[in-house]
C-alpha positions in Angstrom: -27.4 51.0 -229.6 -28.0 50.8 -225.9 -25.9 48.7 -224.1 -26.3 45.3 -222.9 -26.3 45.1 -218.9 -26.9 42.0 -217.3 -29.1 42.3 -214.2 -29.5 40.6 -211.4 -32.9 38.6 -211.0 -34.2 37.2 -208.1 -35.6 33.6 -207.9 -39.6 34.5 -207.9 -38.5 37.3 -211.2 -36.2 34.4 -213.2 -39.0 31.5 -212.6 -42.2 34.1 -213.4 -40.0 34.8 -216.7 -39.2 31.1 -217.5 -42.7 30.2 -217.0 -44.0 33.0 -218.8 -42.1 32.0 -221.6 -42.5 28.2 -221.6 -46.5 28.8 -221.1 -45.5 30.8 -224.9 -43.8 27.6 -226.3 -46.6 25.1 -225.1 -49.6 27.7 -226.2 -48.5 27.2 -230.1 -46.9 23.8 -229.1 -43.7 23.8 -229.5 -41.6 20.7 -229.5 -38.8 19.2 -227.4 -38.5 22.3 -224.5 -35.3 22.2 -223.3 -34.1 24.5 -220.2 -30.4 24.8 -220.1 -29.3 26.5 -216.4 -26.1 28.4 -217.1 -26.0 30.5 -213.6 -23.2 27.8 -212.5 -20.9 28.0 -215.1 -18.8 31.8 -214.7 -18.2 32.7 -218.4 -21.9 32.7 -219.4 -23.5 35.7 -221.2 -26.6 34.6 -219.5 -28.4 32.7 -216.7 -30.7 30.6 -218.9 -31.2 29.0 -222.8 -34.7 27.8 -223.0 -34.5 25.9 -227.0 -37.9 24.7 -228.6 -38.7 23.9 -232.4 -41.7 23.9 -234.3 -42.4 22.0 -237.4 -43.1 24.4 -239.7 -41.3 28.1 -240.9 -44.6 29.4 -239.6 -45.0 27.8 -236.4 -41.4 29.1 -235.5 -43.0 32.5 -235.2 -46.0 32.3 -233.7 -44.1 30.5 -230.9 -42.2 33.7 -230.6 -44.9 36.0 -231.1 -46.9 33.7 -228.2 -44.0 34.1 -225.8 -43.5 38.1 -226.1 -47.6 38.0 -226.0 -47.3 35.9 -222.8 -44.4 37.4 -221.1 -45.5 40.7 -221.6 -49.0 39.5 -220.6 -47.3 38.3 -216.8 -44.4 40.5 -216.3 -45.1 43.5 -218.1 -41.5 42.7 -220.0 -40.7 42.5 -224.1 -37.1 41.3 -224.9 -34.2 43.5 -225.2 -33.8 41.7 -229.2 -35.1 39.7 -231.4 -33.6 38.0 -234.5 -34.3 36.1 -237.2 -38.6 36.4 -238.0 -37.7 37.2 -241.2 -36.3 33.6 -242.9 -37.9 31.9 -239.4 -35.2 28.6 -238.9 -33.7 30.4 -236.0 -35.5 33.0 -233.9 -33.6 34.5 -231.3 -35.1 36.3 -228.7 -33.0 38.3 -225.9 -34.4 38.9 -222.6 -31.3 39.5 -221.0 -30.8 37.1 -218.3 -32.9 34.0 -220.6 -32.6 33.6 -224.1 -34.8 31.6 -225.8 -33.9 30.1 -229.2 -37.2 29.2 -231.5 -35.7 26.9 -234.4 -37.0 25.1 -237.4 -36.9 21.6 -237.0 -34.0 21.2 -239.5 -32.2 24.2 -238.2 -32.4 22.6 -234.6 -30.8 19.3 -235.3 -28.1 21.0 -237.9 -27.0 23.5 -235.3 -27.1 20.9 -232.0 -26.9 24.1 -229.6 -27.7 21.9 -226.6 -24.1 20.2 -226.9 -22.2 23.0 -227.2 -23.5 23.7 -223.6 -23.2 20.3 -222.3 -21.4 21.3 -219.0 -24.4 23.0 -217.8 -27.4 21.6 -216.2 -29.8 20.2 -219.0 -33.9 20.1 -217.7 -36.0 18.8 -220.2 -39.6 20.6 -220.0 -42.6 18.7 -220.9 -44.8 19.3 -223.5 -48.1 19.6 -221.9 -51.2 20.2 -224.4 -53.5 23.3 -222.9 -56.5 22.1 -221.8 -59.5 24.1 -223.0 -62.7 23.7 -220.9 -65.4 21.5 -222.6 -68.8 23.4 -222.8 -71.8 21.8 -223.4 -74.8 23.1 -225.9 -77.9 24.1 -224.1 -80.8 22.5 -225.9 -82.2 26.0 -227.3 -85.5 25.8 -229.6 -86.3 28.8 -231.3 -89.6 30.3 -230.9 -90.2 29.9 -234.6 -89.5 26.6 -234.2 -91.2 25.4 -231.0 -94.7 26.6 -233.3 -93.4 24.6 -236.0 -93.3 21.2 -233.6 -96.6 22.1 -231.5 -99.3 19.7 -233.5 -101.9 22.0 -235.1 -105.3 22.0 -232.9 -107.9 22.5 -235.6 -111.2 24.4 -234.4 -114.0 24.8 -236.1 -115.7 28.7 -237.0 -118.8 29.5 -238.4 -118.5 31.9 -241.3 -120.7 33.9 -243.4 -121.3 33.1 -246.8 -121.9 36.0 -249.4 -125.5 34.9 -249.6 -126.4 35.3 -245.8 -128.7 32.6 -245.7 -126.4 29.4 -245.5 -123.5 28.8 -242.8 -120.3 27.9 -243.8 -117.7 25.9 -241.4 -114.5 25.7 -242.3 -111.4 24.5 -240.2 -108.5 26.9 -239.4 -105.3 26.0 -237.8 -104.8 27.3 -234.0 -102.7 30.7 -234.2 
């Protein structure tokens, strides 16, 4: 297995990654974002937690499919590991300097990750709904039925009767 080497990121790379990943969350609406800022403390194996939840086994990994789709989509980056799709109360995904924890609801408030780093600087992200643009019908009528809805204009035409001698009108509908 490769190893794990830490590398430096500048400002602009760290916040493209963080808001790649927290576009991720909010796309498949995850709950109660929470950015946790390690970069002052010295022990830390990384520079940021980002911790979400979703209600449901099956919302826990389309979050985390929606944030590698998303950060890959912005930064051209997929994460160094990934654990725990398979049972989905705690997905785990490593991108080296952020680590982002996807948990079932449950999992979230058994395992209370945000107080065992409470010396760090908590930022609580809100969870804004994605706005889809609103586009209105055009008011489209078919040919077929634009004939339908024209009121019939009746006309009369002489025809020939088999006999020749008398004249026969009879009214047709406009074509």
């Amino acid at each position: 297995m490769a190893k794990r080497v830490k590398i430096k990121l500048n400002k602009n790379d760290a916040k493209a990654l963080l808001e790649a990943i927290i576009t991720g969350i909010r796309e498949k609406k995850g709950k109660m974002i929470r950015q946790i800022d390690l970069t002052s403390l010295g022990n830390a194996s990384t520079d940021y937690f980002i911790i979400c939840h979703g209600d449901s086994q099956r919302q826990t990994v389309a979050i985390a499919d929606s944030i590698e789709y998303e950060v890959r989509k912005a930064i051209g980056e997929k994460p160094w590991h990934v654990e725990g799709t398979q049972n989905a109360h705690w997905v785990l995904m490593d991108y080296v300097n952020v680590v982002v924890h996807v948990f079932y609801k449950e999992a979230r408030e058994f395992y209370d990750i945000e107080s065992l780093w409470s010396d760090a600087e908590v930022t609580e992200i809100p969870e804004e709904e994605i706005k889809t643009p609103v586009v209105k019908a055009k008011k489209t009528v078919k040919p077929a039925i634009k004939k339908a809805l024209k009121p019939s204009v009746k006309k009369t035409v002489a025809k020939k009767s088999p006999d020749k001698a008398k004249m026969k009108t009879v009214k047709t509908k406009k074509k």
